[in-house]
C-alpha positions in Angstrom: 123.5 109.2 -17.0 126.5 110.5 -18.8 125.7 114.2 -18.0 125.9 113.1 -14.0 129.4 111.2 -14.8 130.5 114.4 -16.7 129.6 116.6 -13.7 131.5 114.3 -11.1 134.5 114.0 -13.1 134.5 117.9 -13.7 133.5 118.4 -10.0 136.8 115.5 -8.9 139.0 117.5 -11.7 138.7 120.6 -10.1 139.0 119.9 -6.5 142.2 118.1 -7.2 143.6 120.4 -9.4 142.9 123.3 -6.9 143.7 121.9 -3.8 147.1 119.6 -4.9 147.8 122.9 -7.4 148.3 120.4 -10.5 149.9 122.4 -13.2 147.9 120.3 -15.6 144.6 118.4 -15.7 144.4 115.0 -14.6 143.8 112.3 -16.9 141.1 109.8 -17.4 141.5 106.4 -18.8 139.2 104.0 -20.1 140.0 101.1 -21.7 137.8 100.0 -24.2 136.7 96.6 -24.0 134.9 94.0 -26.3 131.6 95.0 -27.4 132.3 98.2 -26.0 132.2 101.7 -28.0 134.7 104.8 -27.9 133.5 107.3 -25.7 131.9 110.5 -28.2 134.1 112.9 -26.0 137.1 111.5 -27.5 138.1 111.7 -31.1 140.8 109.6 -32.9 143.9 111.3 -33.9 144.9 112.3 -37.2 148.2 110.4 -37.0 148.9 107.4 -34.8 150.5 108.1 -31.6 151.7 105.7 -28.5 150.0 105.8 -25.3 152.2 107.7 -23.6 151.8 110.4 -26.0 147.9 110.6 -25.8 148.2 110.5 -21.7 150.5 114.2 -21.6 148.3 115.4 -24.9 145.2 114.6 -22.2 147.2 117.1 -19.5 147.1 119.9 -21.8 143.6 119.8 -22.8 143.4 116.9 -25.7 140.0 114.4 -26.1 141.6 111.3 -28.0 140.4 107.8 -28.7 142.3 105.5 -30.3 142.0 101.7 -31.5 145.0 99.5 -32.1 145.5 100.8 -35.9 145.7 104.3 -34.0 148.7 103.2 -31.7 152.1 104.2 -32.8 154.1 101.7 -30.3 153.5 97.8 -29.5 155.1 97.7 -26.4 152.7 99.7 -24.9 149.7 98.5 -27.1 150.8 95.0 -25.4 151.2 96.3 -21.9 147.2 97.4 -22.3 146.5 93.7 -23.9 145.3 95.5 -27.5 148.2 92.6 -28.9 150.1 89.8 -27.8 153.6 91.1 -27.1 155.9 91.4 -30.2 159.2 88.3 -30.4 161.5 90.9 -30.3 160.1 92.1 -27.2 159.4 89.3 -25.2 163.0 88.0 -25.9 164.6 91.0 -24.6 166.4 91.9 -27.8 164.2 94.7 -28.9 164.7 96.6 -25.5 168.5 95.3 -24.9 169.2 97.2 -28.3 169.0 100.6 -26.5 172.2 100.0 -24.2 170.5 100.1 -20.6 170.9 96.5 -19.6 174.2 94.5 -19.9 172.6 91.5 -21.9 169.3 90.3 -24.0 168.2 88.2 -21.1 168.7 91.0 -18.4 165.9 92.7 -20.6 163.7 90.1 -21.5 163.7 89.6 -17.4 162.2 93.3 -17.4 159.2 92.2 -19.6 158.7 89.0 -18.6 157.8 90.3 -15.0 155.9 93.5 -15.9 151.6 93.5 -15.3 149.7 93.4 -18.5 145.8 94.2 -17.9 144.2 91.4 -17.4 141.3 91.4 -20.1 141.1 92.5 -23.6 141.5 95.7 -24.9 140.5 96.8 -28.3 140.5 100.9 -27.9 141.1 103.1 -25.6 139.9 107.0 -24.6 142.1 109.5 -22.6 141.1 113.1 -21.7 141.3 115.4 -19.0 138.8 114.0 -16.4 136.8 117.0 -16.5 136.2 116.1 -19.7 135.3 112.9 -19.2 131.6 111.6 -19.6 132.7 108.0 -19.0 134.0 106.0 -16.4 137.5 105.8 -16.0 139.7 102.5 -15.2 142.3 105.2 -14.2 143.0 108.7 -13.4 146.5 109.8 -14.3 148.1 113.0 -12.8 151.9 113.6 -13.9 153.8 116.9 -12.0 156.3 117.7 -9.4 156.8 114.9 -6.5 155.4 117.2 -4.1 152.6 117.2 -5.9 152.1 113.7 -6.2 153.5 112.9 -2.8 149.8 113.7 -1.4 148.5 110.8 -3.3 150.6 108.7 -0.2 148.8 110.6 2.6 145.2 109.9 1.0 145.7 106.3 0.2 146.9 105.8 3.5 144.4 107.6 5.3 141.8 104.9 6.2 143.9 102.1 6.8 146.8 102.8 7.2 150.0 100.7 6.6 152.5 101.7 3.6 152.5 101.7 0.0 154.1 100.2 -2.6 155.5 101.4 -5.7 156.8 99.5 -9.0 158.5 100.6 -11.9 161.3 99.8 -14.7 163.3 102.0 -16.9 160.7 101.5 -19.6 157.0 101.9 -19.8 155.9 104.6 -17.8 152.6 105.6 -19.2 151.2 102.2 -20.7 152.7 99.9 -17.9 153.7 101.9 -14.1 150.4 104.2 -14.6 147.7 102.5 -15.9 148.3 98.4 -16.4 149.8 98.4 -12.7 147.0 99.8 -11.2 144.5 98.1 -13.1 146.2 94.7 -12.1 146.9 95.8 -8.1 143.6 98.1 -7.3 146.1 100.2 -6.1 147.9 103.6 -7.1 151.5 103.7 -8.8 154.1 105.8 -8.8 156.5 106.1 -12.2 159.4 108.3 -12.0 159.4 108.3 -15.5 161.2 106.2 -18.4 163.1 106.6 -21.5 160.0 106.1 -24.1 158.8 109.5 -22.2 161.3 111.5 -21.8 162.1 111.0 -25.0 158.7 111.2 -26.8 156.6 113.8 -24.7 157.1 116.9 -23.0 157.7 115.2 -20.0 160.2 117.4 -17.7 163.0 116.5 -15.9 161.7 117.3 -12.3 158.4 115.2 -13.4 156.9 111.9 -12.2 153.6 110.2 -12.7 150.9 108.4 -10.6 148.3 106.9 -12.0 145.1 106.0 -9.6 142.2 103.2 -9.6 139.3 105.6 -10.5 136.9 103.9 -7.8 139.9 105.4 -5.4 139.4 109.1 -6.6 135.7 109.8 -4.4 137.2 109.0 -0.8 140.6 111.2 -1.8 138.3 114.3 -3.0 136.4 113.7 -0.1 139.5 114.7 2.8 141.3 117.6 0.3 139.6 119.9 2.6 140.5 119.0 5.8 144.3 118.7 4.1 144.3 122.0 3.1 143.3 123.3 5.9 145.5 121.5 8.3 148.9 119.3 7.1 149.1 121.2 3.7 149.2 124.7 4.9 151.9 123.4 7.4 153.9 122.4 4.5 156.8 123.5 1.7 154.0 123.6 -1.4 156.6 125.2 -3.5 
C-alpha cells in the first residue's frame, strides 16, 4: 500500500514540477493525529525548528518529522492545534510587540479570527511529495506568482466561479498554507509574512499556495491539455 502512495506522489511531483516548471519540489504535509505514527520517510531534526522552516527545508529535498518538543515556535504549533494558543498571543501583546499594528487589540483581532485545524495534532511529517509514502492533508508549492497563478485556472476548471484567498501579515506557512486549507477544503494563497521572510530562504519575488491533497489528482489530470494550449500561449518567464 505505501509503495503505490509513494509511486503516485512521485508520479503527481513530477508532472507538476515539469509542466508548472516549479524551481523546487512541492511539499507534502501530514498531520499527525492521535494514535497515529510518524511517517518512516521522515526523520526528526537534530535541533527544533518552526514549521515554516521544515516546509522550505521540504523544497529543497529534506524528509522531517517532528512532534511538539521538535517545534521551535508556538504560534505556529497552535495554528496546527499541537497546543492551545500561548496568553501572550491570544491577547495580541506578543505580535503587537513587533510594530506592525497600531495597538495590542488590533493584533489580538488578527489571531482571534485566523483558522486553527480543527482536530488534534500531535506530530507532523513534511517532505517533498515525491518522497512521500503517506497521504498528505496538504501539498505546498512556494515560487514565483506565475507559477502559482495556474493553481487559479485548475481549481476553477470544473466549476467554475472564483476563488478566494486569505492571509495576514503573520503565519504564512503554519496558518495561510496548511490550517486554511485544511479548515476550507480549498487552496490558499500566502504572499508571504514576516516569520518567513525572516526565518527561511524565502525570496522577495516569492509566494505560497498550499493545496487540499484530495485536489492534486483532477489538477495533474488537465496539465496536459494546459501545456499544450493556454500555457504555451503565455509569458512563462
Amino acid at each position: 500500500m505505501a509503495d503505490t502512495i509513494l509511486q503516485k506522489n512521485k508520479d503527481y511531483a513530477e508532472k507538476l514540477k515539469t509542466v508548472l516548471r516549479l524551481r523546487y519540489e512541492p511539499v507534502a504535509v501530514k498531520l499527525v493525529r492521535e494514535g497515529e505514527s510518524l511517517p518512516d520517510c521522515c526523520k526528526r531534526p537534530e535541533k527544533q525548528m518552526s514549521h515554516c522552516q521544515a516546509v522550505f527545508a521540504a523544497k529543497a529535498g529534506a524528509c522531517i518529522a517532528m512532534t511538539l518538543e521538535d517545534e521551535s515556535c508556538h504560534v505556529g504549533a497552535s495554528a496546527l492545534n499541537m497546543i492551545a494558543t500561548p496568553e501572550k498571543v491570544a491577547s495580541g501583546e506578543f505580535h503587537a510587540g513587533m510594530g506592525m499594528h497600531d495597538s495590542v487589540e488590533a493584533a489580538g483581532k488578527m489571531i482571534s479570527e485566523r483558522m486553527v485545524v480543527p482536530f488534534k495534532v500531535v506530530g507532523e511529517a513534511v517532505c517533498p511529495l515525491g518522497e512521500a509514502d503517506f497521504v498528505p492533508d496538504v501539498v505546498e508549492i512556494v515560487d514565483i506568482p506565475e507559477r502559482v497563478y495556474w493553481i487559479v485556472p485548475l481549481e476553477t476548471a470544473e466549476k467554475g466561479g472564483r476563488v478566494q484567498f486569505s492571509t495576514s501579515p503573520f503565519q504564512c506557512a503554519c496558518e495561510d498554507v496548511t490550517a486554511v486549507p485544511v479548515c476550507t477544503a480549498a487552496p490558499n494563497i500566502s504572499i508571504g509574512c514576516f516569520g518567513c521572510r525572516k526565518k527561511t530562504d524565502m525570496k522577495a519575488d516569492e509566494l505560497a499556495i498550499g493545496i487540499p491533497y484530495d485536489r492534486i489528482p483532477e489538477y495533474v489530470s488537465r496539465l496536459d491539455r494546459y501545456a499544450a494550449g493556454p500555457m504555451s500561449k503565455a509569458k512563462r518567464d
